[in-house]
C-alpha positions in Angstrom: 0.0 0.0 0.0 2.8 2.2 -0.4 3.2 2.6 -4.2 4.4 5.8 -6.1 2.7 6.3 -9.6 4.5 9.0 -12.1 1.3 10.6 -13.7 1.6 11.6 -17.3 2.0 15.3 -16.7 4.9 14.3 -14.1 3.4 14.9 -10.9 2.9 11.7 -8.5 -0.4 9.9 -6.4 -0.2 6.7 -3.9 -1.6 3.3 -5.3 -1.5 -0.2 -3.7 -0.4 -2.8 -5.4 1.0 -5.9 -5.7 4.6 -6.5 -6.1 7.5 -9.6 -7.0 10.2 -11.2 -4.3 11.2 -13.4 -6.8 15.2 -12.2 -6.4 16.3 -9.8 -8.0 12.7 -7.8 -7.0 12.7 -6.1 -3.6 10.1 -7.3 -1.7 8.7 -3.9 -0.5 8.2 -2.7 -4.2 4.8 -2.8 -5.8 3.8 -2.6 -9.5 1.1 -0.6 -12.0 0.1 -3.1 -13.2 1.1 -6.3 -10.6 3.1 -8.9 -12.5 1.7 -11.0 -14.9 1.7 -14.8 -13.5 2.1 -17.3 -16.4 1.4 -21.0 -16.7 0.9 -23.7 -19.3 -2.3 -26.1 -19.2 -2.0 -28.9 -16.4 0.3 -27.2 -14.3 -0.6 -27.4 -10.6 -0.2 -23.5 -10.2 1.4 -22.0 -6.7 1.1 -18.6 -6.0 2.9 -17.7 -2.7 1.5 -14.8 -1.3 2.5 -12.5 1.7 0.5 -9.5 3.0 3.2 -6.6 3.8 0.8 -3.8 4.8 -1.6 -3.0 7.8 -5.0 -3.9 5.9 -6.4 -7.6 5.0 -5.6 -8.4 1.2 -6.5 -11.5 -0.6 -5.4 -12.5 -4.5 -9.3 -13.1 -6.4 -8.0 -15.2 -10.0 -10.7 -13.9 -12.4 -12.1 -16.1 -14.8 -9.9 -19.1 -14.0 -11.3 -22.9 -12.4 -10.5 -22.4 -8.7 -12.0 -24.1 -5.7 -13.3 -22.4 -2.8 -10.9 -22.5 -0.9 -8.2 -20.2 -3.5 -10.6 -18.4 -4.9 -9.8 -15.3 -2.8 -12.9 -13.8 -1.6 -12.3 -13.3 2.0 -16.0 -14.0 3.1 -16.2 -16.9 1.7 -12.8 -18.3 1.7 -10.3 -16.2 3.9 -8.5 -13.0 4.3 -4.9 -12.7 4.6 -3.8 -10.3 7.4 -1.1 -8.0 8.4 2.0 -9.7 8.0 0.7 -13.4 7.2 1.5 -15.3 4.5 -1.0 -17.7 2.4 -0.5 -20.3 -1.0 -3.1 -20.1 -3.3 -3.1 -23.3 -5.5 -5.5 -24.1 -8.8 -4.9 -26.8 -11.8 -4.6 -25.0 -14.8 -7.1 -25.9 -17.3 -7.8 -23.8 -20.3 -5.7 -21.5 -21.8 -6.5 -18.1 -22.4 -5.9 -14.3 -20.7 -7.5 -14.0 -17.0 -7.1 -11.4 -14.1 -6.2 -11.6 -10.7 -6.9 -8.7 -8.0 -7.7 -8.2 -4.3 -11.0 -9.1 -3.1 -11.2 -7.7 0.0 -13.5 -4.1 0.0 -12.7 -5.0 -3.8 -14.6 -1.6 -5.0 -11.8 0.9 -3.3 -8.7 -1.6 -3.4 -9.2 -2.6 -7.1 -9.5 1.0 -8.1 -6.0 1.7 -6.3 -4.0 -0.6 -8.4 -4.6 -4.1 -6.8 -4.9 -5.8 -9.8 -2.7 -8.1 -13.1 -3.0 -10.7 -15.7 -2.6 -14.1 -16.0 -2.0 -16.1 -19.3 -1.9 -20.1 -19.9 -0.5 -21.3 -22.6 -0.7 -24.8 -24.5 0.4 -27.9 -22.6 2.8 -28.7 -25.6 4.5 -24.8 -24.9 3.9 -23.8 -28.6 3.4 -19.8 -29.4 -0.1 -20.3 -29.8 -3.1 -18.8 -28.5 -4.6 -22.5 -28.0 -3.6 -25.8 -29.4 -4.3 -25.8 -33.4 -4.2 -22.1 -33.9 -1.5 -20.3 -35.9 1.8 -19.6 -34.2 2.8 -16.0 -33.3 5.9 -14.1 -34.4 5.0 -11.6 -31.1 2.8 -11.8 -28.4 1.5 -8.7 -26.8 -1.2 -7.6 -23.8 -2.7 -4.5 -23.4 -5.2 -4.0 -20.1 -7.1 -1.2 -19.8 -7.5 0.2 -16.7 -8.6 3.6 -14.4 -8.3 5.6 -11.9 -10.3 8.2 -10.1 -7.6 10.6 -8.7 -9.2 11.9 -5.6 -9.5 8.7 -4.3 -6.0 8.1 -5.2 -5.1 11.5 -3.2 -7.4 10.0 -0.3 -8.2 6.6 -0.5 -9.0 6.5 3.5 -11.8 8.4 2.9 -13.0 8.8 -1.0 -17.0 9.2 -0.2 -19.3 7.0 -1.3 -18.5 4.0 -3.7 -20.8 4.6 -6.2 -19.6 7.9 -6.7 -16.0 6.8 -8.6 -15.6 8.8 -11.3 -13.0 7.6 -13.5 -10.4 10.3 -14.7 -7.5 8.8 -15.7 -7.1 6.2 -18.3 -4.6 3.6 -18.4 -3.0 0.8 -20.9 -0.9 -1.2 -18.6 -0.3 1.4 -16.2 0.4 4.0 -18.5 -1.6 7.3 -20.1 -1.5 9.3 -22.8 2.3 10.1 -24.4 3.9 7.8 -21.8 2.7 4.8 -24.2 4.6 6.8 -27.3 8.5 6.5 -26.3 8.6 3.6 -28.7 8.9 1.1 -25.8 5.2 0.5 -26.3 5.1 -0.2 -29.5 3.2 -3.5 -31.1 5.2 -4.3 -33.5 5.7 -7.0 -36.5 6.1 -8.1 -40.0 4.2 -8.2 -43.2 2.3 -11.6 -43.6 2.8 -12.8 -39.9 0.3 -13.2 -36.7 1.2 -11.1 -33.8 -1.1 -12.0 -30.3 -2.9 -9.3 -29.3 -4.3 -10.2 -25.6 -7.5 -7.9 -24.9 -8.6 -7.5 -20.9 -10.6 -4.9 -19.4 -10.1 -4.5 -15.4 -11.5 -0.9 -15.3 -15.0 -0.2 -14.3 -16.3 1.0 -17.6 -17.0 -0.3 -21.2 -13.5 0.0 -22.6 -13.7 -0.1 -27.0 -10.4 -1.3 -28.9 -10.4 0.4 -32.6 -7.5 -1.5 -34.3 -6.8 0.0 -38.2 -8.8 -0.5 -41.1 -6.2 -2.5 -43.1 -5.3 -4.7 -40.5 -6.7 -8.3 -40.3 -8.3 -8.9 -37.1 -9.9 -12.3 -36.0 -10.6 -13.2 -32.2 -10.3 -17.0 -31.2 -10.8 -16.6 -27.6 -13.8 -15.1 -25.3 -12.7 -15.2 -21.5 -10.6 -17.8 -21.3 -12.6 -20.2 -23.3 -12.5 -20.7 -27.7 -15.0 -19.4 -29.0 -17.1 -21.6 -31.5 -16.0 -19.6 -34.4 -13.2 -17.3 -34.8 -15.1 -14.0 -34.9 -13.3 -11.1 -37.4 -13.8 -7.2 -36.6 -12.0 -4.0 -36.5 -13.1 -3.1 -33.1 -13.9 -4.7 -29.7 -15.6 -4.1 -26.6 -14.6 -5.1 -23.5 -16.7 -4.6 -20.0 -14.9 -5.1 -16.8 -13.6 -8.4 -16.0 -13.6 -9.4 -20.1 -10.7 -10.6 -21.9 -10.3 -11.2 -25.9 -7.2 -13.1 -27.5 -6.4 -11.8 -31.1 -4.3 -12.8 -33.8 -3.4 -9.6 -36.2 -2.1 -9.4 -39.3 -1.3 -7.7 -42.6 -0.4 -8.3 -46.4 0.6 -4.2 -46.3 2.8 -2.0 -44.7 0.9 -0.2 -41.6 1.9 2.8 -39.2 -1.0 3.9 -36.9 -2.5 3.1 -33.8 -5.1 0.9 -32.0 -7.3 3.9 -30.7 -8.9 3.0 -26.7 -11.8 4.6 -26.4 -13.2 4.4 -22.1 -17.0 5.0 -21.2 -18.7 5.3 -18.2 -21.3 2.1 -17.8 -23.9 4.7 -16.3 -24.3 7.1 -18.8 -21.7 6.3 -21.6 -20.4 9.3 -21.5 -16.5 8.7 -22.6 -13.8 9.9 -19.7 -10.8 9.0 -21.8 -8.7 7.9 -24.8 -5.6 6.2 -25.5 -3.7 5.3 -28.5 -1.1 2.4 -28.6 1.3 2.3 -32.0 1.2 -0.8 -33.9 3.9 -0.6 -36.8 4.1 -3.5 -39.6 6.8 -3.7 -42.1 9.5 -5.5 -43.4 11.8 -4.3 -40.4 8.3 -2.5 -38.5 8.8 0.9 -40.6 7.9 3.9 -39.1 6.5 6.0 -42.0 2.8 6.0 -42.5 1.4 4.9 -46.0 -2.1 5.4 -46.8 -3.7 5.7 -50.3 -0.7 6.0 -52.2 0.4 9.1 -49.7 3.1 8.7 -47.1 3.9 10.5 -44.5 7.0 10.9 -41.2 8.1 10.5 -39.3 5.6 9.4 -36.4 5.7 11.1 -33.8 6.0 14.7 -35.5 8.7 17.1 -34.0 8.5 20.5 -35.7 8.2 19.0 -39.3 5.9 16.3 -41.1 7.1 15.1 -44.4 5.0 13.6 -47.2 5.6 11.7 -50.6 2.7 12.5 -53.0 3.3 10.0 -56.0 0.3 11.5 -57.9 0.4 14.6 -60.2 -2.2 16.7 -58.4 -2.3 18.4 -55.1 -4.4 16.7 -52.3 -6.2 18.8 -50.2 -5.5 17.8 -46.4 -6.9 19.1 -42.8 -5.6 19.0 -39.3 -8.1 18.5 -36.4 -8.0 17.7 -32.9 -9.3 14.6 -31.2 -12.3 16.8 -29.8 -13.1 17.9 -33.8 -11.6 21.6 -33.7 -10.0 22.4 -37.3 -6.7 23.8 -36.5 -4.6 24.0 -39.9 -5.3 23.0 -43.5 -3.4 23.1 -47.3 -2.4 21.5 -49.9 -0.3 18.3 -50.6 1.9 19.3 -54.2 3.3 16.5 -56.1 6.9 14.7 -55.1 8.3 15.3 -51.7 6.5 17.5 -49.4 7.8 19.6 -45.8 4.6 20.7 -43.6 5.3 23.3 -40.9 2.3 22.3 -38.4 1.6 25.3 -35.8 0.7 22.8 -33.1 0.7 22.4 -29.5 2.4 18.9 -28.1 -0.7 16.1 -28.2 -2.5 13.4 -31.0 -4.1 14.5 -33.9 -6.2 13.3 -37.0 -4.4 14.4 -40.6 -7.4 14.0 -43.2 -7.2 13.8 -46.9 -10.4 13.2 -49.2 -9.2 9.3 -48.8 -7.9 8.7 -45.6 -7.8 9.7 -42.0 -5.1 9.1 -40.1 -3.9 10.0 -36.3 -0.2 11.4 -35.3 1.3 12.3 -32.5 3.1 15.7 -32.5 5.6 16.7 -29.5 
């Protein structure tokens, strides 16, 4: 209960969490979000589990076959107190993408950071979603997740617990231009799967919006295959639900899967997110759309663009709330565009295409 988290404009709030003593890991260090616990179908899974903090705290596994006894919900199987130590144990059974998170005044302790994945893989260890599917060239996971501030600011007393207002969106842990360093990247090659693991443990509708020209099929529902692949550009995930994608392309792509978070009770949206995924030969990082191409991505000071045709294309700039803020014209051959914008994520739209950039 003694967490630090760096906020995207640099200033810092408390969160509880859980943390690793598997050596090197300190043992008094806690994570946003906890570390992910992996396993392969029919192993005998052992979670060792100490409590270091003055409040009761249980591990709930979400989704995945546990008996009564491990299936962390204090009331009906036990808390763990101050300073005690507990090992939950389950048989692995299906594979698939599940959640684990405290269980014990879950509403509050969830929302401060009590919370991480789990995957299982195929008994026979292949880098597959399941046993039968495709392999994977890359695997990646991308939770979505909230928090409301003020109870992060005072947790021991945040009011009532229907009044959470969520107003800070995450993706693993992280907001806005903390996910565009190019450590965040999904990244992989022309004509190969990548995994894309989809879980929602926030306490809104959270909608994935992957790009148009990217194949998109989703095998698994919640742990479980689903009885046909299903094949969509976007998904929607309530809390607790988990999706496991393969993705793939014949073209080159550079854009981002947009995250879109609503709240349930009036689906009003509260936030956005958007996570590059760059496919290429060696992942490229110029963005090709109608025959136009554009970098680099993010934009500092100058976006370049190739126009191949022999007339002018007519583009505009807007903001993600709609606000025009520059348009011109694209001339044949190589083009330099000056943009007069402040640091943020913005749509560039031609008569063809629409497409986001980041500019910073």
């Amino acid at each position: 209960m003694n967490g630090v988290y760096e906020l995207e404009n640099g200033s810092s709030v408390q969160f509880w969490g859980y943390g690793d003593n598997t050596p090197p890991n300190p043992g008094n260090k806690v994570f946003l979000p906890g570390p992910q616990l992996r396993f392969k179908v029919g192993d005998s899974a052992v979670v060792h589990f100490k409590n270091n903090s003055p409040e009761m705290h249980t591990i709930h596994f979400h989704g995945l076959d546990v008996n009564q006894a491990n299936d962390g919900v204090g009331h009906t199987s036990q808390d763990i107190a101050p300073n005690q130590t507990f090992d939950y144990r389950f048989k692995c059974t299906n594979e698939g993408t599940f959640l684990y998170h405290c269980h014990v005044l879950t509403t509050l302790h969830l929302a401060m950071g009590m919370y991480g994945t789990v995957v299982v893989d195929p008994s026979n260890g292949s880098t597959s979603l399941s046993t039968g599917l495709p392999n994977y060239d890359s695997e990646y996971l991308l939770l979505s997740s909230e928090f409301d501030l003020d109870w992060n600011t005072n947790p021991i007393s945040p009011g009532p617990f229907h009044l959470f207002e969520a107003n800070y969106s995450m993706i693993n842990g992280l907001s806005g231009t903390q996910l565009q360093n190019g450590d965040h990247d999904i990244l992989g090659n022309v004509n190969s799967f990548i995994a894309i693991r989809l879980a929602n443990i926030g306490y809104g509708r959270t909608k994935f919006d992957f790009p148009a020209n990217l194949t998109v099929v989703a095998y698994l529902s919640d742990g479980r295959l689903l009885p046909s692949p299903i094949q969509a550009s976007s998904f929607e995930l309530y809390p607790g639900e988990r999706f496991d994608l393969l993705v793939s392309s014949a073209q080159i792509i550079d854009d981002f899967v947009a995250v879109s978070y609503y709240d349930l009770r009036n689906d009003n949206q509260t936030g956005s997110n958007f996570v590059p995924i760059k496919i290429g030969n060696n992942a490229v990082t110029s963005i090709d759309a109608n025959g136009l191409q554009f970098w680099p991505n993010p934009v500092r000071g100058v976006l370049y663009c190739s126009n191949p045709s022999n007339e002018s294309v007519f583009f505009q700039v807007y903001a993600l709330d709609g606000k025009l803020i520059q348009e011109g014209n694209i001339q044949p051959g190589l083009n330099t565009l000056q943009l007069e914008l402040l640091p943020g994520m913005y749509m560039m739209k031609t008569p063809q295409s629409l497409l986001k950039f980041i500019f910073d």
